[in-house]
MITIPA-199777 format. One line per 2 residues: their letters; for each residue x, y, z of N, C-alpha, C, O. Coordinates in Angstrom, 3 decimals, always signed. Each point is the difference from the previous one (the first is absolute). Example, Ala and Ser with C-alpha at 12.3 -4.5 7.8 and 13.67 -1.06 7.14 Angstrom:
AS	+13.190,-5.690,+7.800,-0.890,+1.190,+0.000,+0.900,+1.200,+0.000,+1.036,-0.019,+0.665 | -1.386,+1.069,-1.385,+0.820,+1.190,+0.060,-0.770,+1.090,+0.730,+0.509,+1.108,+0.169 $
***
This chain:
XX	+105.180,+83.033,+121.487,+1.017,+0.434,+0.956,-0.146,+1.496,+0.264,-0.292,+0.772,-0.913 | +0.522,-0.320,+2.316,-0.697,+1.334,+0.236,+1.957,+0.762,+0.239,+0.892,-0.495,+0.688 $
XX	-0.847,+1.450,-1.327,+1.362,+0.395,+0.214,+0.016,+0.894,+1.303,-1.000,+0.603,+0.390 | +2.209,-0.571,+0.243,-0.199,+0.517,+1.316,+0.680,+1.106,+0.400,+1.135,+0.209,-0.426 $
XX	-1.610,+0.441,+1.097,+0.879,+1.512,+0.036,+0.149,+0.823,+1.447,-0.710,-0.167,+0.992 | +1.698,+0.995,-1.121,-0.104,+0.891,+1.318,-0.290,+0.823,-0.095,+0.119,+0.146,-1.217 $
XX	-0.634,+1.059,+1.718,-0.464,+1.228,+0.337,+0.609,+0.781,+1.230,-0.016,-0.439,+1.150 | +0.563,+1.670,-1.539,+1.011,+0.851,+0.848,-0.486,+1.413,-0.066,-0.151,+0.493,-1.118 $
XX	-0.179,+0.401,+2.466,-0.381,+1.101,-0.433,+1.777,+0.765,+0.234,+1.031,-0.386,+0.550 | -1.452,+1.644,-1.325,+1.428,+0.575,-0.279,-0.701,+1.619,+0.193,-1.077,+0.363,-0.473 $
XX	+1.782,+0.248,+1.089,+0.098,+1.398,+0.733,+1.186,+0.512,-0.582,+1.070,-0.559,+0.243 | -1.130,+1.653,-1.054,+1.059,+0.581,-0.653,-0.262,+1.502,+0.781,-1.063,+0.554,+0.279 $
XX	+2.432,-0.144,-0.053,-0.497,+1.367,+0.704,+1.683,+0.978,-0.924,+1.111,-0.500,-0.176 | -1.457,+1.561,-0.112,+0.842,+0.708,-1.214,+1.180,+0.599,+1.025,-0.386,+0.662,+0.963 $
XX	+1.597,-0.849,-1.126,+0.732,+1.148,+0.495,+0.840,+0.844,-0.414,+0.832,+0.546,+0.725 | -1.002,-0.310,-2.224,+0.166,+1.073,-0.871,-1.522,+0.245,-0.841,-0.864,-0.876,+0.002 $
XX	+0.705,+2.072,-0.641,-0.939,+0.576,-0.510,-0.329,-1.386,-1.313,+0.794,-0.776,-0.531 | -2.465,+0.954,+0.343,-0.309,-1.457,-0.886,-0.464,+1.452,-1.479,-0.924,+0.803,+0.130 $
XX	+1.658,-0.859,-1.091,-0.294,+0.629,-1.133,-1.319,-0.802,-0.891,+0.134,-1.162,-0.385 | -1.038,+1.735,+0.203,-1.044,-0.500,-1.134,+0.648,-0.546,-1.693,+1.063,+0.385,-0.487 $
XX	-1.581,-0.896,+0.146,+0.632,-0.516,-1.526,-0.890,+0.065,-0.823,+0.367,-0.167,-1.163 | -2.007,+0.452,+1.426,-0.690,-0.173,-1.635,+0.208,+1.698,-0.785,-0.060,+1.128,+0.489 $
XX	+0.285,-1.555,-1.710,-0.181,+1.329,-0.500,-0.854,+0.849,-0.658,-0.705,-0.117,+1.002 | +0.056,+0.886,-1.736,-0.682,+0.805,-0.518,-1.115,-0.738,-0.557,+0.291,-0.782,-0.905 $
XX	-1.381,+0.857,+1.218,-1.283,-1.113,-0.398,+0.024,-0.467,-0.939,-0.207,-1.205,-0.143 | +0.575,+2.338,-1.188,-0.046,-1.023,-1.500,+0.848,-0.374,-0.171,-0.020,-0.693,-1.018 $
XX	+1.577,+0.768,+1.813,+0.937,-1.622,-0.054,-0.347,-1.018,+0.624,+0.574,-1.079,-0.146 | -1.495,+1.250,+0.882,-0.431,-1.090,+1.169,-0.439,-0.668,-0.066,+0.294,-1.102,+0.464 $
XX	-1.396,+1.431,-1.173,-1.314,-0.761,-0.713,+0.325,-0.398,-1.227,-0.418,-1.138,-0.212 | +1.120,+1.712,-0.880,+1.066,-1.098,-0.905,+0.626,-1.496,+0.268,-0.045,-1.124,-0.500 $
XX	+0.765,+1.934,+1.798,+0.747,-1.249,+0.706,-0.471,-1.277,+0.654,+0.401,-1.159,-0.100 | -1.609,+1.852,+0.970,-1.085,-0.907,+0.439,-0.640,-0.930,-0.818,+0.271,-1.194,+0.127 $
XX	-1.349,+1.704,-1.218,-0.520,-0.842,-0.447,+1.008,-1.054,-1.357,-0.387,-1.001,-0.604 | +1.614,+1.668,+0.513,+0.892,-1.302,-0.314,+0.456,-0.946,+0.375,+0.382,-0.897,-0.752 $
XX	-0.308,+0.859,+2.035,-0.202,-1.155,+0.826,-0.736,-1.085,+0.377,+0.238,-0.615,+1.040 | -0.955,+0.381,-1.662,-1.466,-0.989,-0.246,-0.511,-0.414,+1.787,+0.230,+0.755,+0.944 $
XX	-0.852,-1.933,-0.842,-0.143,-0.339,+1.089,+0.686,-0.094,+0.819,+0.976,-0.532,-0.528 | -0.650,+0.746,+2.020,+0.799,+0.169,+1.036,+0.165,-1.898,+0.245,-0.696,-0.898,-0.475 $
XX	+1.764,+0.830,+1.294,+0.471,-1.477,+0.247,-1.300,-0.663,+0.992,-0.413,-1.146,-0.177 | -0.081,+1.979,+1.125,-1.224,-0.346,+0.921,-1.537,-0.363,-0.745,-0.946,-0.679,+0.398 $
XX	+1.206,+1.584,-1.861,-0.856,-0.781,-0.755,-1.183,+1.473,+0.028,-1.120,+0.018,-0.510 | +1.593,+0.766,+1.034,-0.647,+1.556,-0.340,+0.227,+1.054,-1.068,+1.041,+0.582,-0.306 $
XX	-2.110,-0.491,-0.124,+0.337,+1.446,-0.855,+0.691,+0.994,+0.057,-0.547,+0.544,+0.960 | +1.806,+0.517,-1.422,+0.858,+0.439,+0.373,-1.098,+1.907,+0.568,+0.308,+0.917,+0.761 $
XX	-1.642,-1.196,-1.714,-0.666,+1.296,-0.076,-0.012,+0.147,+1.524,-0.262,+1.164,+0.305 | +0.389,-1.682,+0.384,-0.106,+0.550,+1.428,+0.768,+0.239,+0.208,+0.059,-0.199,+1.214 $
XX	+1.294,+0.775,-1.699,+0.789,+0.691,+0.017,+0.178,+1.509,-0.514,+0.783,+0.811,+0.496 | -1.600,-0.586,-1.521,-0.251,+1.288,-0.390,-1.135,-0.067,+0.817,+0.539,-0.288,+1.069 $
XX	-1.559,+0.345,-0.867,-0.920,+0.835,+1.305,+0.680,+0.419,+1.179,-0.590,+0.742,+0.785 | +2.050,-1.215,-0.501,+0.813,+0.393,+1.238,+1.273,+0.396,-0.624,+1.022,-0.110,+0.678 $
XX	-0.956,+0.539,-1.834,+1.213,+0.897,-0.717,-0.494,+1.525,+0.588,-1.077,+0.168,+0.572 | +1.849,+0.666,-0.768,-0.153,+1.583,+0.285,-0.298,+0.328,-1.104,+0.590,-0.341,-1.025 $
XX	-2.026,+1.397,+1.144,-0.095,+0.773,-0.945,+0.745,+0.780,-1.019,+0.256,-0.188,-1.190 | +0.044,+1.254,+2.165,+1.078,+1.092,-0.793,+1.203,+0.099,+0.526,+0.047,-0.019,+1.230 $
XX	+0.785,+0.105,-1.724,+1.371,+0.333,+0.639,+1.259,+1.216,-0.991,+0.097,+0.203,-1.210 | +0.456,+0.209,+2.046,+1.035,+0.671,-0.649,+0.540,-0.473,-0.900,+0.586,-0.998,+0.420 $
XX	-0.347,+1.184,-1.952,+1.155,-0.456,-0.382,+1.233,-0.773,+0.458,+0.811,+0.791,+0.482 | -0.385,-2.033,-0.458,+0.944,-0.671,+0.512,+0.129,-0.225,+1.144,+1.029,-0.474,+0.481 $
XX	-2.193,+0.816,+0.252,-0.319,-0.468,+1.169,-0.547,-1.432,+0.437,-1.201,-0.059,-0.264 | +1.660,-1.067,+0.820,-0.084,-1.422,+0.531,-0.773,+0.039,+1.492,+0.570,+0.414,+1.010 $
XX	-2.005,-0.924,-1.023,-0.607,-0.001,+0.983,-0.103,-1.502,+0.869,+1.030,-0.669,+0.082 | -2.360,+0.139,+0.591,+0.117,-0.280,+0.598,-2.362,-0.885,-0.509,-1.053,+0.636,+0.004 $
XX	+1.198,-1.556,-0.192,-1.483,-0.273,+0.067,-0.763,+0.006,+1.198,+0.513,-0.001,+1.119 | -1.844,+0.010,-1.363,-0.824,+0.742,+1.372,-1.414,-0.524,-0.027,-0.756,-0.296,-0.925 $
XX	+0.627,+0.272,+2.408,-1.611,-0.553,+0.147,-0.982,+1.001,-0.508,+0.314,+1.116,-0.413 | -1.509,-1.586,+0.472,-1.089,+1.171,-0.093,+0.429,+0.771,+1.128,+0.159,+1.141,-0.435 $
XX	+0.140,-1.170,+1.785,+0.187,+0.520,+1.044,+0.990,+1.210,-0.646,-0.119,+1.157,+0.404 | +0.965,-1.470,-1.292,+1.389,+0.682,-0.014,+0.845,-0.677,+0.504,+1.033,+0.155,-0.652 $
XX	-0.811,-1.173,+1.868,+1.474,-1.046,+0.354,+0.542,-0.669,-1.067,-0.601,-0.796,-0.721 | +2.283,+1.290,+0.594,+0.431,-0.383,-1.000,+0.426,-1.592,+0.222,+0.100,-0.443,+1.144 $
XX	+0.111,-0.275,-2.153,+0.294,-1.422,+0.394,+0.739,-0.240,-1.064,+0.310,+0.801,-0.882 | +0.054,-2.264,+1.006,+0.730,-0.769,-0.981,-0.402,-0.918,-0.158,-0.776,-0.582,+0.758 $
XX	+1.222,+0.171,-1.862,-0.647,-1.222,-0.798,+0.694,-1.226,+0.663,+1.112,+0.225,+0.479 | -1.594,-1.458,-0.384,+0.468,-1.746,+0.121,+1.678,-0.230,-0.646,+0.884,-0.607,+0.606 $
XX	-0.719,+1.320,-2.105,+0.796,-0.270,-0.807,+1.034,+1.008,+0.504,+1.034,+0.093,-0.661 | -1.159,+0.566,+1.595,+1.112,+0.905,+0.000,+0.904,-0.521,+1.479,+1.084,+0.551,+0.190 $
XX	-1.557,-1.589,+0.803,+0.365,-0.479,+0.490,+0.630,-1.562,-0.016,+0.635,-0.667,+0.817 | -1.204,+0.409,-2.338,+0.702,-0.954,-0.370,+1.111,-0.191,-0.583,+0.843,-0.879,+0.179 $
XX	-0.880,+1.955,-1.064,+1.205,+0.884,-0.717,+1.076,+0.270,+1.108,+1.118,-0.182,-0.482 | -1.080,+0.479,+1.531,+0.588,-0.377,+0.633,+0.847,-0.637,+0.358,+1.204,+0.257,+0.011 $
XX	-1.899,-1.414,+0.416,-0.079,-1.537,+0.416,+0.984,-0.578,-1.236,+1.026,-0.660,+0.164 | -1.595,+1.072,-1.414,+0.766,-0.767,-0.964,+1.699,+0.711,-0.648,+0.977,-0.447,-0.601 $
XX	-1.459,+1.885,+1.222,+1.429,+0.363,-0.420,+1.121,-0.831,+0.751,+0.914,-0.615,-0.550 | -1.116,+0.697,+1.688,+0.467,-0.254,+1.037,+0.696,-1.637,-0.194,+1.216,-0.162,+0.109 $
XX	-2.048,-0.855,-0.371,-0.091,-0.885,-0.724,+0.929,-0.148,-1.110,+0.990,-0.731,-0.015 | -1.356,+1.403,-0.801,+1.187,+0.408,-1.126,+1.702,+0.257,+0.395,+0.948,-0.488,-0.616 $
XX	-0.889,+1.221,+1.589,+1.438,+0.441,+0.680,+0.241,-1.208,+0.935,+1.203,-0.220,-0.147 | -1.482,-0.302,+0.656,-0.058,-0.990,+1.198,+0.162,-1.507,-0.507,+0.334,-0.877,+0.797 $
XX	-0.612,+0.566,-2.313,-0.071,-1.269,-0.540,+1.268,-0.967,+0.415,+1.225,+0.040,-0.115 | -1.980,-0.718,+0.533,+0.780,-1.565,+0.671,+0.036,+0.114,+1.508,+0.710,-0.697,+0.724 $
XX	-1.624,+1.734,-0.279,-0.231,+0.364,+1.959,-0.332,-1.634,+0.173,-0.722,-0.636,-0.768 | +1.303,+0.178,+1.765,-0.303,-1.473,+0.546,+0.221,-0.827,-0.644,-0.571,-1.021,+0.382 $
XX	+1.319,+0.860,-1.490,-0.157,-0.528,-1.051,-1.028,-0.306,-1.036,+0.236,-0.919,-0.784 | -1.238,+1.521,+0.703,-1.455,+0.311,-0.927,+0.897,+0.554,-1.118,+0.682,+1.014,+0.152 $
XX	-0.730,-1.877,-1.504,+0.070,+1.105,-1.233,-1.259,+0.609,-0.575,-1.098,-0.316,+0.458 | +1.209,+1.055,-1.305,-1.301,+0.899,-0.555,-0.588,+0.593,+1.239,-1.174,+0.057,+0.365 $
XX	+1.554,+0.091,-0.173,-0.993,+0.846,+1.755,-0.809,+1.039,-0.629,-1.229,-0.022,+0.058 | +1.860,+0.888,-0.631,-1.585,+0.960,-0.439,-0.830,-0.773,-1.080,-1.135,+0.427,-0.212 $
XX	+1.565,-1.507,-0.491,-1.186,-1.081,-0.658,-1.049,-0.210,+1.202,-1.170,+0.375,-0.080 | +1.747,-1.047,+1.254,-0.807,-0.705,+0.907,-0.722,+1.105,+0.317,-1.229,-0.064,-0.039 $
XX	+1.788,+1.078,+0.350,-0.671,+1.082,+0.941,-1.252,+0.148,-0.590,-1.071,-0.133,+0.591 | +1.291,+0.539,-2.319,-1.259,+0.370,-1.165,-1.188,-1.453,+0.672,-1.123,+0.054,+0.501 $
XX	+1.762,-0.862,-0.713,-1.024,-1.137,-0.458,-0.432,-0.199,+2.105,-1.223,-0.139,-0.019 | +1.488,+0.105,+0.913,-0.581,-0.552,+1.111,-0.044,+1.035,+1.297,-0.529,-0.130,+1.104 $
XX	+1.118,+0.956,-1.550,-0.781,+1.948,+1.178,-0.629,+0.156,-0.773,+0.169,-0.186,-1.206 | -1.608,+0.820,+2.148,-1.138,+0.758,-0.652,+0.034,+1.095,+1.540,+0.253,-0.063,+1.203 $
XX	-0.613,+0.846,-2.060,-0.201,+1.466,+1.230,-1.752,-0.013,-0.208,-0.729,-0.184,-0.974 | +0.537,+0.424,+2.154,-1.650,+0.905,+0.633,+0.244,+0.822,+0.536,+1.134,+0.391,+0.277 $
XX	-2.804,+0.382,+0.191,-0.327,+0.358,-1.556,+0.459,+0.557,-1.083,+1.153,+0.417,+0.104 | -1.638,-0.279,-1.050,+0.112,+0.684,-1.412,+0.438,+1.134,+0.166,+1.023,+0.386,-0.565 $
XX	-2.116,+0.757,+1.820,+0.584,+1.567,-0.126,+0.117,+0.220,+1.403,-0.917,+0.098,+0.816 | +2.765,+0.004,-0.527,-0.278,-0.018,+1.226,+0.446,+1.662,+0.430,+0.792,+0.799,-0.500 $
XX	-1.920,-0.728,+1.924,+0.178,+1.648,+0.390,+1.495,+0.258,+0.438,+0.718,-0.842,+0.537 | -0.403,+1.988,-0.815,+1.093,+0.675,+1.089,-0.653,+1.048,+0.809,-0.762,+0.951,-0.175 $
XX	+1.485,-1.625,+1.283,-0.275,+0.798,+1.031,+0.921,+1.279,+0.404,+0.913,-0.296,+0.771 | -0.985,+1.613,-1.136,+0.522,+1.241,+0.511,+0.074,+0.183,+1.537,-1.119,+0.240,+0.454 $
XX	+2.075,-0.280,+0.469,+0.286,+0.758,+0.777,-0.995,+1.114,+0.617,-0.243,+0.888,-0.818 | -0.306,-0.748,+1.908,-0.924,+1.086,+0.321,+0.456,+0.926,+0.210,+0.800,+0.175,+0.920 $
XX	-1.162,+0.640,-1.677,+0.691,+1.960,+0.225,+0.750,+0.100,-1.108,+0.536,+1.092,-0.188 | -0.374,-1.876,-0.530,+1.026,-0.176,-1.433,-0.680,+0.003,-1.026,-1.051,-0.630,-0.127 $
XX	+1.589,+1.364,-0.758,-0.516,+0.033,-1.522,+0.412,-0.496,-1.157,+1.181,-0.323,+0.123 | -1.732,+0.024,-1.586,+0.779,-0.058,-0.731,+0.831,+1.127,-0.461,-0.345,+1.081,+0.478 $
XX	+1.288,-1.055,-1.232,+0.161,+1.045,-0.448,+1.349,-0.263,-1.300,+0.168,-1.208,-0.166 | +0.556,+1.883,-0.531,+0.765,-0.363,-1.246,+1.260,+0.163,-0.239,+0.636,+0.818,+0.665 $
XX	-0.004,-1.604,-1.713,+1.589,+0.017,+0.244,+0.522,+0.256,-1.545,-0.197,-0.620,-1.045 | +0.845,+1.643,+1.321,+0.583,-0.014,-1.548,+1.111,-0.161,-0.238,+0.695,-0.039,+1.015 $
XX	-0.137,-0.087,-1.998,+1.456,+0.099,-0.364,+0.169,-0.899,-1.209,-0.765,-0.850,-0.457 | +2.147,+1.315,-0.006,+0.943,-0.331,-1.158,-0.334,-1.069,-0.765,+0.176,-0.991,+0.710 $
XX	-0.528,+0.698,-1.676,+0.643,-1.435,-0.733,+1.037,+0.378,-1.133,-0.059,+1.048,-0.643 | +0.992,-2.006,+0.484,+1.099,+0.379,-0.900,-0.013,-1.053,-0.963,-0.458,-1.030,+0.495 $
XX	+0.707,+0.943,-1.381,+0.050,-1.146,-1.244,+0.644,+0.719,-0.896,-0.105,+1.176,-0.350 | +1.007,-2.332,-0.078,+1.252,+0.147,-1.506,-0.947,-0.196,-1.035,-0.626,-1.052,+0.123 $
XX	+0.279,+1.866,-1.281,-0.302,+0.004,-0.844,+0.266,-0.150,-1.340,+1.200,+0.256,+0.101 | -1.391,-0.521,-1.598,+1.086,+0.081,-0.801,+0.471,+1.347,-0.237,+1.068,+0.361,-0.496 $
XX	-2.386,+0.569,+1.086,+0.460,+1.421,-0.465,+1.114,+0.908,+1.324,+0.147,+1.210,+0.173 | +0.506,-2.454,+0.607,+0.578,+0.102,+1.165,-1.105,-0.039,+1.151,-1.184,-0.335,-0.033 $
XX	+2.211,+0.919,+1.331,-0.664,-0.079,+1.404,-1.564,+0.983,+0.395,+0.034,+1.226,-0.110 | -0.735,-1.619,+0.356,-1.354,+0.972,+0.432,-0.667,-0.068,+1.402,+0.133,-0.930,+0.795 $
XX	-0.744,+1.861,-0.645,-0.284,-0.233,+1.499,-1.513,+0.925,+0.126,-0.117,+1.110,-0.519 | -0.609,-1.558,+1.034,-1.659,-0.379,-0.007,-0.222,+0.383,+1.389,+0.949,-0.139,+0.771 $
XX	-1.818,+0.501,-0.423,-0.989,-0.102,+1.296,-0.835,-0.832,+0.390,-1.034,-0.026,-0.667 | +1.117,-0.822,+1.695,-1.346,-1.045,+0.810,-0.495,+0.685,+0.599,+0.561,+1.024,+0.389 $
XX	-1.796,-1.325,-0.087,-0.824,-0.078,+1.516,-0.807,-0.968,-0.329,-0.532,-0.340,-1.056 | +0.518,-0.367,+2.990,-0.535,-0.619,-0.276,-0.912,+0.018,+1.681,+0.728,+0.186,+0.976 $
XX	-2.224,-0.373,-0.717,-0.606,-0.023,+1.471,+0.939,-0.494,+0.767,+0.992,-0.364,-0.631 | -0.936,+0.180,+2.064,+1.230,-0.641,+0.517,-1.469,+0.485,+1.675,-0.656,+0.900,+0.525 $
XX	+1.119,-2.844,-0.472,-0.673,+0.151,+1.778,+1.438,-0.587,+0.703,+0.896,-0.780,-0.323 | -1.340,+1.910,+1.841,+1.052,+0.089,+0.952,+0.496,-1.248,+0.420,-0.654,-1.034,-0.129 $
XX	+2.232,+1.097,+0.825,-0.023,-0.785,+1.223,-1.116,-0.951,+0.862,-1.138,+0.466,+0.059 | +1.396,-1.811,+0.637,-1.230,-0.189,+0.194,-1.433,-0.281,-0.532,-1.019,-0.493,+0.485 $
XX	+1.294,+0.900,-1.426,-1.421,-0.756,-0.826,+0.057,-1.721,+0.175,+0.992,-0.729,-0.013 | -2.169,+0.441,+0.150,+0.055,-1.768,-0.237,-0.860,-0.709,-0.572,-1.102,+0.526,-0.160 $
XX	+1.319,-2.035,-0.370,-0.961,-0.202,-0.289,-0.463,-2.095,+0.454,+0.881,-0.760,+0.404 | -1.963,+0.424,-0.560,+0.199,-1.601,+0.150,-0.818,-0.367,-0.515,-1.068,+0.561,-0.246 $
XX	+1.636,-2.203,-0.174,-0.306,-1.025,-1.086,-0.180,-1.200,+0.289,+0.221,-0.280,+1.178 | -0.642,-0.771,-2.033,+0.898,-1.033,+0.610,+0.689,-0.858,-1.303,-0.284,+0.209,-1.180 $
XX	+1.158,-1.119,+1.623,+0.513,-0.815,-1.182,-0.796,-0.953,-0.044,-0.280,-0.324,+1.154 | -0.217,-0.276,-1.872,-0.197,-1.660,-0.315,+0.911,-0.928,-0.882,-0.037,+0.024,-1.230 $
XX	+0.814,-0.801,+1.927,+1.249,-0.628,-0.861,-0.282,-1.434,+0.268,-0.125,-0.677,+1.020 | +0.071,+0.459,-2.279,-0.267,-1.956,-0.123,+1.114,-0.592,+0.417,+1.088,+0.533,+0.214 $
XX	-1.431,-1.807,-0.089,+1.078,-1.254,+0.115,+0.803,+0.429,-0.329,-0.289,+0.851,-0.841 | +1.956,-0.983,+1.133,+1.251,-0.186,-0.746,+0.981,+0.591,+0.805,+0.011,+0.072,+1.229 $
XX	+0.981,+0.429,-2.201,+1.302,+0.261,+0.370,-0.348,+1.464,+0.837,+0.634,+0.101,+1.050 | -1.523,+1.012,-1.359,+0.016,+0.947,+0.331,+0.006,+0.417,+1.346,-0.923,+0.815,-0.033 $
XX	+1.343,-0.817,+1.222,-0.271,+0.018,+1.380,-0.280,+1.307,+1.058,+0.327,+1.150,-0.295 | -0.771,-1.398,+1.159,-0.027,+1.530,+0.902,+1.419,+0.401,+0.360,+0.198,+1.161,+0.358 $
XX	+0.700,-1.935,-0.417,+1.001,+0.323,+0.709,+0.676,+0.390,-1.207,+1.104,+0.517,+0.171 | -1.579,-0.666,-1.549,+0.561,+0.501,-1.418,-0.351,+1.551,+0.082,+0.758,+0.970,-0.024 $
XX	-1.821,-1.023,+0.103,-1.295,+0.886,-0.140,+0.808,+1.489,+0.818,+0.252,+1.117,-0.452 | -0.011,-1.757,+1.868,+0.641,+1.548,+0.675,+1.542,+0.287,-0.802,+0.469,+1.133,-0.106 $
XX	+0.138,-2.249,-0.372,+1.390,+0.397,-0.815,-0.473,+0.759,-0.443,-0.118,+1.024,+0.673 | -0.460,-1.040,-2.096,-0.620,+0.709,-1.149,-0.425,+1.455,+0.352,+0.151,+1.039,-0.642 $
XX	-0.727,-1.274,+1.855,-0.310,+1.208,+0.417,+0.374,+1.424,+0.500,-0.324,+1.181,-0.126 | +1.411,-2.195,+0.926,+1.127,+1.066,+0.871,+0.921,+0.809,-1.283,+0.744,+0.969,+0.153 $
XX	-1.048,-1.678,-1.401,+0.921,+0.897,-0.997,-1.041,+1.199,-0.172,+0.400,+1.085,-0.423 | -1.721,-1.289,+0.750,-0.546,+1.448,-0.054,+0.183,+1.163,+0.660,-0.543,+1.072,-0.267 $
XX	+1.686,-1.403,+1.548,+0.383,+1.254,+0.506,+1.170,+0.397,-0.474,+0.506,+0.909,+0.657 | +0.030,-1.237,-1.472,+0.991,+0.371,-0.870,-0.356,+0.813,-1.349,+0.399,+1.112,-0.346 $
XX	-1.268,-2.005,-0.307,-0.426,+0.379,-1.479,-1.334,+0.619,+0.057,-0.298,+0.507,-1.082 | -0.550,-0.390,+1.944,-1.523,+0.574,-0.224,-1.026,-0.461,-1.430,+0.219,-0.706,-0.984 $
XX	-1.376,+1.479,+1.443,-0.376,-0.188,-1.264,-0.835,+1.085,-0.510,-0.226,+0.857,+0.855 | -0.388,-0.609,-2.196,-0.537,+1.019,+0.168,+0.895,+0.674,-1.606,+0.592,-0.701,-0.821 $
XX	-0.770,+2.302,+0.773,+0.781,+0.536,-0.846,+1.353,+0.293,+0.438,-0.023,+0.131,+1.223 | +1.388,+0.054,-1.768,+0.925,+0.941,+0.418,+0.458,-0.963,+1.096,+0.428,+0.574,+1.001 $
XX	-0.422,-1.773,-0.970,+0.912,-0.803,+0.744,+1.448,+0.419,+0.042,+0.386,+0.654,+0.969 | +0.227,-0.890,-1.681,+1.538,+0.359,-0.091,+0.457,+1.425,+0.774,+1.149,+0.355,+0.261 $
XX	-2.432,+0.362,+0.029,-0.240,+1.264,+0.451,-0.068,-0.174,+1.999,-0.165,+0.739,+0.971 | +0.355,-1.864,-1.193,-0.324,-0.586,+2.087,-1.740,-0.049,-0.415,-0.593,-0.963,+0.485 $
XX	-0.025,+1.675,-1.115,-1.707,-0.195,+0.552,-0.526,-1.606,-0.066,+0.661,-0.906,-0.506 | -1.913,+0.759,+1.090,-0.941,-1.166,+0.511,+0.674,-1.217,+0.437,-0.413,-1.144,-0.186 $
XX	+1.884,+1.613,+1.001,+0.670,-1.030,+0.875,-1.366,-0.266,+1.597,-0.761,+0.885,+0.392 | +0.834,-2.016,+0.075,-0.653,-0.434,+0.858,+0.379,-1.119,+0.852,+0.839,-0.836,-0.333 $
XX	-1.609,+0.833,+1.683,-0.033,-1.130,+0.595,-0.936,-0.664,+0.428,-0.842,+0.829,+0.345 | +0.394,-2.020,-0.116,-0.598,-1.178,-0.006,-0.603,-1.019,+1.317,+0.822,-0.289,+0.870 $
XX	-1.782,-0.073,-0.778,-0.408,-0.493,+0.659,-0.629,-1.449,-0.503,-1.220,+0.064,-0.151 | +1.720,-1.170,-0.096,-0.818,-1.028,-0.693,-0.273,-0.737,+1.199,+0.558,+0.105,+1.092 $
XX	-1.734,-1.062,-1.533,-1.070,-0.889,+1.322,-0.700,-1.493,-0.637,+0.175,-0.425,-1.141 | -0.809,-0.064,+1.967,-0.536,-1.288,-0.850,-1.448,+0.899,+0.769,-0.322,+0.384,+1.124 $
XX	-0.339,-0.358,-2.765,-1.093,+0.553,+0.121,-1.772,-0.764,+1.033,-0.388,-1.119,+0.336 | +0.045,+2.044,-0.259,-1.459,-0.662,+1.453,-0.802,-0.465,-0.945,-1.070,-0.529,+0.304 $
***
């Protein structure tokens, strides 16, 4: 039995600033290669060849082609998908929705480009973090890369048989112009809007 599926391309275009999230190479590459094989069935090391070299102290970047175009990973658009999933459980009546989401969305490709805005740069965002401590309240400095307005990027979904639908698919989605994604959500950043399609 051949299982059967749809394919949707998806056009994400940013309309708050998209903050980078990997951090300082030797947390990265800790983090990375603890992760064993990727769900697509890839090695995660191709993820450190597109980690950033050096970075500031507490600085959260952004992975990158040989070119230098920064991109994102498959999993960070699924993460997404599944938060979303998570908050949304029982949309249409589907329970486990971010179960389903895990087990029957797959994102392409693996590293997908963002596209910058022409005449636009990257450039960086800092500010505050606060956390209660036992030794009381403290407060820290971020930065983290941050691409403009307008940046975009496209994918596509591949979603098997089932409950999961296109017309689910833009629900799920439209909460991304609310919640974004990215670092510093709660902050308004990597809110967006959407373009989904039945792919050519």
């Amino acid at each position: 039995m051949i299982m059967k599926y749809e394919r949707f391309d998806l056009e994400i275009t940013f309309t708050e600033s998209l903050l980078g999230t990997i951090p300082q190479r030797p947390v990265a590459e800790e983090f990375i290669l603890s992760k064993g094989v990727a769900e697509n069935g890839e090695s995660p090391e191709d993820e450190l060849r597109t980690a950033p070299e050096e970075l500031e102290r507490g600085t959260t970047a952004f992975h990158r082609l040989e070119d230098g175009s920064p991109i994102l990973y498959d999993y960070a658009v699924k993460g997404f998908l599944k938060e979303a999933g998570q908050i949304f459980n029982g949309l249409n009546g589907v329970k486990a929705l971010r179960s389903k989401i895990e087990n029957l969305v797959f994102v392409q490709p693996r590293q997908i480009r963002l596209v910058v805005p022409e005449g636009m740069a990257m450039a960086y965002c800092d500010r505050p973090l606060r956390a209660m401590t036992a030794q009381g309240p403290r407060t820290t400095l971020a930065r983290s890369e941050e691409l403009p307005v307008g940046t975009r990027f496209r994918c596509v979904l591949k979603v098997y048989s089932g409950p999961i639908t296109r017309a689910m698919l833009e629900e799920l989605l439209t909460y991304g112009a609310d919640k974004g994604m990215g670092q510093w959500r709660n902050g308004g950043h990597g809110r967006f809007q959407f373009k989904l399609t039945d792919a050519q």
